[in-house]
C-alpha positions as CSV (number, residue, x, y, z in Angstrom):
1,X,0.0,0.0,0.0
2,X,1.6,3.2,-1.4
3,X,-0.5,5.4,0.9
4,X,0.4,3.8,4.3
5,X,3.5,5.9,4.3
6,X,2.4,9.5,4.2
7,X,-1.0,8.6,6.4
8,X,1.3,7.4,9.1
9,X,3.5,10.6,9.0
10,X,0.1,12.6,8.9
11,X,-1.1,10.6,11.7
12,X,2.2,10.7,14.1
13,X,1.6,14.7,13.7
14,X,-2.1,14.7,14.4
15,X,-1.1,12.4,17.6
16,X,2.0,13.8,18.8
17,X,0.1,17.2,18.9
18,X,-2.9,15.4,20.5
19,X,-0.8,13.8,23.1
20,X,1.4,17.1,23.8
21,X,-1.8,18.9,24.6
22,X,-3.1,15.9,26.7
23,X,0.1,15.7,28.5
24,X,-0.6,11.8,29.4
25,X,2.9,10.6,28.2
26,X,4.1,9.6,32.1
27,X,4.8,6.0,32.7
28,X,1.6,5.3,34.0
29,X,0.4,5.8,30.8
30,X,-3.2,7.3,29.8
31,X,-5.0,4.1,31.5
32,X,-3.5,4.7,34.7
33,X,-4.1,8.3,34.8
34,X,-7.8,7.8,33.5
35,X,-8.2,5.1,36.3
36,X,-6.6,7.6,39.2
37,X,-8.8,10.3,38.1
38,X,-11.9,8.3,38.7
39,X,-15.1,8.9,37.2
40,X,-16.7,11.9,36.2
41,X,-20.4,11.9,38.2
42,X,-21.2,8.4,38.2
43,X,-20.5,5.9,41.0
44,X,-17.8,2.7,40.1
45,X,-19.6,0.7,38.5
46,X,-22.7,2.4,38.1
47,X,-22.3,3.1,34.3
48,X,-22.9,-0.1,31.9
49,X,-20.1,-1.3,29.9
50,X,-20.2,-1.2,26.2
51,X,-21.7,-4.0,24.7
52,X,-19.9,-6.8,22.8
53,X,-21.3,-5.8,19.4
54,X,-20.6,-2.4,19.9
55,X,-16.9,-2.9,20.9
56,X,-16.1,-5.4,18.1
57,X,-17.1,-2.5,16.0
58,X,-15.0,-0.2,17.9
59,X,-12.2,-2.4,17.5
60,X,-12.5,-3.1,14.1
61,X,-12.7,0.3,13.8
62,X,-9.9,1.7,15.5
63,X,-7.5,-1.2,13.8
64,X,-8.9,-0.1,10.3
65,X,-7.7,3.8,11.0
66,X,-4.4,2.6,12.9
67,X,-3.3,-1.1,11.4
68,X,-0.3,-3.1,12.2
69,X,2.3,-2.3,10.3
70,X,6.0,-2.6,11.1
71,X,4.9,-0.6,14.4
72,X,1.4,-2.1,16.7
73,X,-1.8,-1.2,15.3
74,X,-4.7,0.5,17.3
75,X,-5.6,-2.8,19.0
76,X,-2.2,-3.9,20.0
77,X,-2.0,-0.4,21.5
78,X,-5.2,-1.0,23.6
79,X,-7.1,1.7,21.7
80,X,-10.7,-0.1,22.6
81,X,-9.7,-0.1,25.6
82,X,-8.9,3.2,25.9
83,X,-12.1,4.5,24.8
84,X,-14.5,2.0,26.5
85,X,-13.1,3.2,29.6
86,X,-14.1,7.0,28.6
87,X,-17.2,5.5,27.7
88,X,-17.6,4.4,31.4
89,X,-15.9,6.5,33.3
90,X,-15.4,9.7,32.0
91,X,-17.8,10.4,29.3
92,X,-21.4,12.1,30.6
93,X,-25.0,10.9,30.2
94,X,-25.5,12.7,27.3
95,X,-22.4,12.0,25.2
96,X,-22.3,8.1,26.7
97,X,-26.2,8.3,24.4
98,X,-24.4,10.3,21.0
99,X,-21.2,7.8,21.2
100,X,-23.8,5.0,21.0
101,X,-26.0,6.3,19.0
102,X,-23.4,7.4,16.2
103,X,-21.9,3.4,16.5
104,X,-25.3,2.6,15.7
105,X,-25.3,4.7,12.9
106,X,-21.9,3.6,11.5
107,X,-23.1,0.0,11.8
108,X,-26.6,0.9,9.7
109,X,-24.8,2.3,7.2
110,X,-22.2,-0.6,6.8
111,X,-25.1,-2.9,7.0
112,X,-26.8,-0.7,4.3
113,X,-23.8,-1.2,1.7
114,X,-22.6,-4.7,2.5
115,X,-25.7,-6.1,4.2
116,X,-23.0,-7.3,7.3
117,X,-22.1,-5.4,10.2
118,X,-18.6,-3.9,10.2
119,X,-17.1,-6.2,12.2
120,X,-17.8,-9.1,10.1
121,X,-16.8,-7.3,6.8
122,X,-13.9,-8.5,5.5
123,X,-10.9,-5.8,5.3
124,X,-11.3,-4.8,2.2
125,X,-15.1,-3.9,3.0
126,X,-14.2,-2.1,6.3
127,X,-11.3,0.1,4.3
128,X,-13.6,1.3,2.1
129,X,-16.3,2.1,4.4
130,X,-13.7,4.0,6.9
131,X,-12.2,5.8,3.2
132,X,-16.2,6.7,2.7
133,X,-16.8,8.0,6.0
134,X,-13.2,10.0,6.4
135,X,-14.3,11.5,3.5
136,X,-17.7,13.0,4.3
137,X,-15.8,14.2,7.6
138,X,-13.4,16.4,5.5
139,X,-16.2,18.0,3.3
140,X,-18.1,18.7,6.5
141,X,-15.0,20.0,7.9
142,X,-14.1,21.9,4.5
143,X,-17.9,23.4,4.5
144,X,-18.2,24.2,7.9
145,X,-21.3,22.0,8.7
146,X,-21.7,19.8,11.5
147,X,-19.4,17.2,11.6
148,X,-20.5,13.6,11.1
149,X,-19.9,11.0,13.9
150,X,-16.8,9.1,12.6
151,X,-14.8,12.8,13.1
152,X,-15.4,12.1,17.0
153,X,-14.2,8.6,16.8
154,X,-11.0,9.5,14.6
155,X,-10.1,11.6,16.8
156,X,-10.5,9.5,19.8
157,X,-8.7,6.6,18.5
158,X,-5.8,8.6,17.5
159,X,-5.7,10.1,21.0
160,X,-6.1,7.2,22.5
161,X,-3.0,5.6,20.0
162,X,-0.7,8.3,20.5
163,X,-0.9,8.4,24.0
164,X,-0.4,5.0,24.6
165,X,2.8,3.4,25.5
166,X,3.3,1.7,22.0
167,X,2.5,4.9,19.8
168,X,4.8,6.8,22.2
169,X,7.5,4.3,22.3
170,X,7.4,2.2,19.3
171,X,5.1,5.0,16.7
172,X,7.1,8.2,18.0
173,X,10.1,7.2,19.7
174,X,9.5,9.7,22.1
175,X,12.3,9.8,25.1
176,X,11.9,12.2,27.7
177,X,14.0,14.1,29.9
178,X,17.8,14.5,29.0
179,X,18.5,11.2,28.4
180,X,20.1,8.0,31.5
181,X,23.4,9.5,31.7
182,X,22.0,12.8,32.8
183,X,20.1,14.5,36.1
184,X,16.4,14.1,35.5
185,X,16.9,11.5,32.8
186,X,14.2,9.6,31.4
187,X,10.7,9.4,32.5
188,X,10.5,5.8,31.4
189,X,13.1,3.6,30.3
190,X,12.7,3.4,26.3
191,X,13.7,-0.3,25.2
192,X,17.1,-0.3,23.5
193,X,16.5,-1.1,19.9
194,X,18.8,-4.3,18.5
């Protein structure tokens, strides 16, 4: 695939400036932090789970946008993960009823043009859907009209991606601090490469 190149190099930039501005790069890492913070007016445990339709979607989803390559993809990375915890912890009545409510609308339309739901459509299927989708988001971006559901989700998995210890680490190669030979040296150690 010719185009994996430059959407990688688009996508480190969208990340690493989504992950700068979320400052969750510690060694905790984003699911530690999330978890530490608690959740945001709802009781542990009080707010239902995603269900397993709706996260194989999610997942096939996220891997579509961010696949393995010679680096993790989005699943490897824990991106559903990621995002079903928002889902339950973080995210508010309200949005918890637009993020399921836009799945549902992804998963209509897939079944409209393949008659499957878009986790069982093979990859080919699922690319060209995710192609579709992106590009109704840009022209909606372009014309200044409300964006389309997939736009949140993007931008979620990316987040959640770039902020995770693989899209740091092995996407990024992002060391912080001075360096192990120096006061202050690294925040984590980064695996020497071989």
């Amino acid at each position: 695939m010719a185009e994996s190149v430059p959407r990688r190099a688009f996508l480190r930039q969208v990340g690493l400036a989504g992950a700068l501005a979320l400052g969750l790069g510690s060694e905790a890492g984003w699911a530690a932090q999330l978890l530490s913070r608690g959740a945001r007016g709802a009781a542990p445990g009080a707010v239902p789970a995603l269900e397993p339709a709706q996260l194989a979607l999610l997942s096939a989803a996220a891997e579509g946008m961010v696949p393995t390559t010679n680096t993790p993809g989005a699943i490897a990375a824990g991106v559903p993960a990621f995002i079903a915890l928002l889902y339950a912890e973080w995210m508010l009545p309200a949005e918890r009823a637009a993020f399921i409510a836009g799945l549902a609308d992804l998963d209509r339309d897939c079944s409209a043009h393949t008659g499957h739901a878009f986790a069982d459509c093979d990859q080919a299927q699922q690319l060209t859907l995710l192609r579709q989708w992106d590009a109704t988001a840009a022209r909606a971006r372009r014309e200044g009209t409300t964006l389309p559901y997939f736009a949140q989700l993007r931008t979620l998995v990316l987040i959640g991606y770039y902020t995770s210890e693989v899209g740091q680490v092995q996407e990024l190669d992002v060391q912080y601090g001075g360096g192990a030979s120096h006061a202050g040296g690294p925040m984590f150690s980064v695996p020497s490469r071989v």
